[in-house]
N, C-alpha and C positions, 0 to 999 in steps of 0.2 A: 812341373808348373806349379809355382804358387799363386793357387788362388785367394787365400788368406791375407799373402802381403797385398797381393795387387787390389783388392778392395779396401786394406788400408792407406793405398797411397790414393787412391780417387776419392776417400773421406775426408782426407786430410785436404782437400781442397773446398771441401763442404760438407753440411748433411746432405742425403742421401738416399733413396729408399731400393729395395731390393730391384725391381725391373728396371731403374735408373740407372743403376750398376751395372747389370746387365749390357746394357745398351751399351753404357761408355767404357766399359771395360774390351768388348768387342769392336767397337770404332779403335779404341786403341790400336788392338792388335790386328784389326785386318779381318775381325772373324777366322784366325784361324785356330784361336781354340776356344768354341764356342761354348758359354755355360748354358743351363736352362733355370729357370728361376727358381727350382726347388732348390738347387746346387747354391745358388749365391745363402736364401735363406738358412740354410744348414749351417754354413761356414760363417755367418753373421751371428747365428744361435750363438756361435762357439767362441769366436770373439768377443759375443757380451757376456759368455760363462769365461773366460778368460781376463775380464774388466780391459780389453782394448779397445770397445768401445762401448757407447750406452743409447739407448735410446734418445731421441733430441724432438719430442714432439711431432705433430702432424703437416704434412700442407693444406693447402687450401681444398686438393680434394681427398684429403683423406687418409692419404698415405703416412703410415710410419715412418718417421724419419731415423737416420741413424749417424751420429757423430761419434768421432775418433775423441778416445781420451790423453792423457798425457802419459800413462801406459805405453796404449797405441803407439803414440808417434815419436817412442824411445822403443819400440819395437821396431817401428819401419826403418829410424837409421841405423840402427842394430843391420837388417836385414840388407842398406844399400851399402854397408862398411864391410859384410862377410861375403870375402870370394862362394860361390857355387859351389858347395862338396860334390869332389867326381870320384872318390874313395870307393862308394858303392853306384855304378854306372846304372842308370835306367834299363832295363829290360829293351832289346830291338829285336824287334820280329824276325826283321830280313836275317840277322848274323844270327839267332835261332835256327831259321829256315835252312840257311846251308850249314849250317851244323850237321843238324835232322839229315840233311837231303847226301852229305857224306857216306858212303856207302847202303846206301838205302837201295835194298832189293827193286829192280823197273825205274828209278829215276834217273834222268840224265840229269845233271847239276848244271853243265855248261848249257843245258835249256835254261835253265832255272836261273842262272847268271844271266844270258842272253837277254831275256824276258820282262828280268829286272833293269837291269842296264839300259832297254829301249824307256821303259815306265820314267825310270831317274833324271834320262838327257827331256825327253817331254816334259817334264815337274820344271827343270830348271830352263827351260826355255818359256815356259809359261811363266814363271818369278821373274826373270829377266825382262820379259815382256812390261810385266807391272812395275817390276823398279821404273823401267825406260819413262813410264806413262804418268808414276810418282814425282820423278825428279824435272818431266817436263813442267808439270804444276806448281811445281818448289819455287823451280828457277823462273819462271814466266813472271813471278810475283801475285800468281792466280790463287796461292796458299800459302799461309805460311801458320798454320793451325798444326799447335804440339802433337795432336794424332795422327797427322799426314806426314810429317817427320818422322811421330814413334813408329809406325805402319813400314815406312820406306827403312828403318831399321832392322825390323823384324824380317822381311823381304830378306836383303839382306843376309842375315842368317842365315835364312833358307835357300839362299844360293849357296853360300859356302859350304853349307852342311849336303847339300844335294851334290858338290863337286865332289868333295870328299867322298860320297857313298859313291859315287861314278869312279875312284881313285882306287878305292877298295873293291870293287867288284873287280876292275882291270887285275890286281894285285892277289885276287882269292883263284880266278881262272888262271894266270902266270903262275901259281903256286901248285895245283892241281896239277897242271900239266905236268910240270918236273916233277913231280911226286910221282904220277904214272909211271913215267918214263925209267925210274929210278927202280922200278916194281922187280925185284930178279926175276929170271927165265924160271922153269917151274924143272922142279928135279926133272934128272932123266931126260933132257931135251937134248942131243949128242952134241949139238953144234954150239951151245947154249946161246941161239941167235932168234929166238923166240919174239916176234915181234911186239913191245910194249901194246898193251893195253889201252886205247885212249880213252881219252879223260869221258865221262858217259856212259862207260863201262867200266866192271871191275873199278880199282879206287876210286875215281871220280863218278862211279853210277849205280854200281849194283857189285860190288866189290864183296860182300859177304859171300854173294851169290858163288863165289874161285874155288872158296876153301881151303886157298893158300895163306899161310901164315904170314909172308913176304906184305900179301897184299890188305891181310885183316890190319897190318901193324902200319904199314900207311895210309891206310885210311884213318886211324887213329891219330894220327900225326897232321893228317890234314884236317881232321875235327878240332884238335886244339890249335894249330895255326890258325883257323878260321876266327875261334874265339877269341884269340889273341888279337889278330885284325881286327876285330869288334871294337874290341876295348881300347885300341889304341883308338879306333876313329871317332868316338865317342870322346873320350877326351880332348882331341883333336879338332872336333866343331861343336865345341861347347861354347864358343865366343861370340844344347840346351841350350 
């Protein structure tokens, strides 16, 4: 998230002072990435040591004001003209988590999938909920204020990006399984009819736990598919 630019584009509509930013940088987005006012003031520091902007005098109670300079606002179209680098992908917890949670001594993963996946379809039914409740206001003619639009945007997003993490998790449990399943019988089994391991145990749970080589080396294989699914799905609802 740029906090940097996005308080240069709310300058560029006027001066300014830090808790007024605040405010309207939050109505923007829904409060869903909320600053606190030391954060704005930091990043305002840096922009006036950067000369994008300068100070613009007080209001009438007091407040420092702060205006975008012509720096500034050859920086903001700079910044609406450059696609999002996905070159280096944001750190995600979750595709961490089952990373981690890949043969991890006592964990079941396909809990850890399950558990996630119920959290993901509740997120996106709650966004859903608030688009519905966004676009009733849009369309009714009750709103038609650029924040309630840029809000129903961001929404949005966070639908698509929430389907996709529901799309990957189906996709990381369907990968798991076959990997199990794929686990050879363990030497010396006559029959070699050894019934797979499921996913929860061994590869998919506590797979160190074997000692079989068969199954330390697909668990490895499901660590890096996993990351791989990361990476693809991050690029994938970046539309970040």
């Amino acid at each position: 998230m740029s906090i940097r630019h996005g308080l240069l584009a709310l300058l560029e509509r006027g001066p300014r002072y830090g808790s007024q930013l605040r405010t309207e940088f939050e109505s923007r987005t829904g409060s869903t990435w909320p600053l606190n006012v030391g954060q704005v003031y930091t990043t305002l520091a840096r922009l006036e040591r950067d000369g994008l902007v300068a100070p613009g005098g007080e209001d009438s109670a007091g407040h420092t004001l702060y205006a975008i300079t012509d720096p500034g606002r050859a920086e903001l179209r700079q910044w609406y003209e450059r696609p999002v680098d996905r070159a280096n992908p944001p750190r995600d917890e979750l595709a961490i988590k089952l990373a981690m949670a890949v043969g991890a001594p006592g964990v079941d993963i396909r809990a850890v999938i399950q558990a996630q996946r119920h959290a993901t379809v509740q997120a996106m039914q709650d966004y859903t909920r608030l688009k519905a409740q966004a676009l009733a206001a849009i369309e009714s003619g009750r709103s038609h204020e650029r924040d309630d639009v840029a809000w129903l945007l961001v929404l949005e997003q966070l639908i698509f990006q929430t389907e996709a993490e529901a799309r990957w998790l189906d996709h990381s449990e369907a990968r798991l399984v076959r990997l199990s399943a794929a686990v050879p019988a363990p030497a010396g089994d006559p029959a070699g009819e050894t019934e797979p391991e499921p996913p929860g145990a061994g590869t998919a749970g506590t797979a160190g736990a074997t000692g079989t080589a068969g199954t330390a080396a697909a668990a490895r294989a499901a660590a890096r598919a996993a990351v791989r699914a990361a990476a693809g799905k991050s690029r994938g609802s970046g539309g970040r």
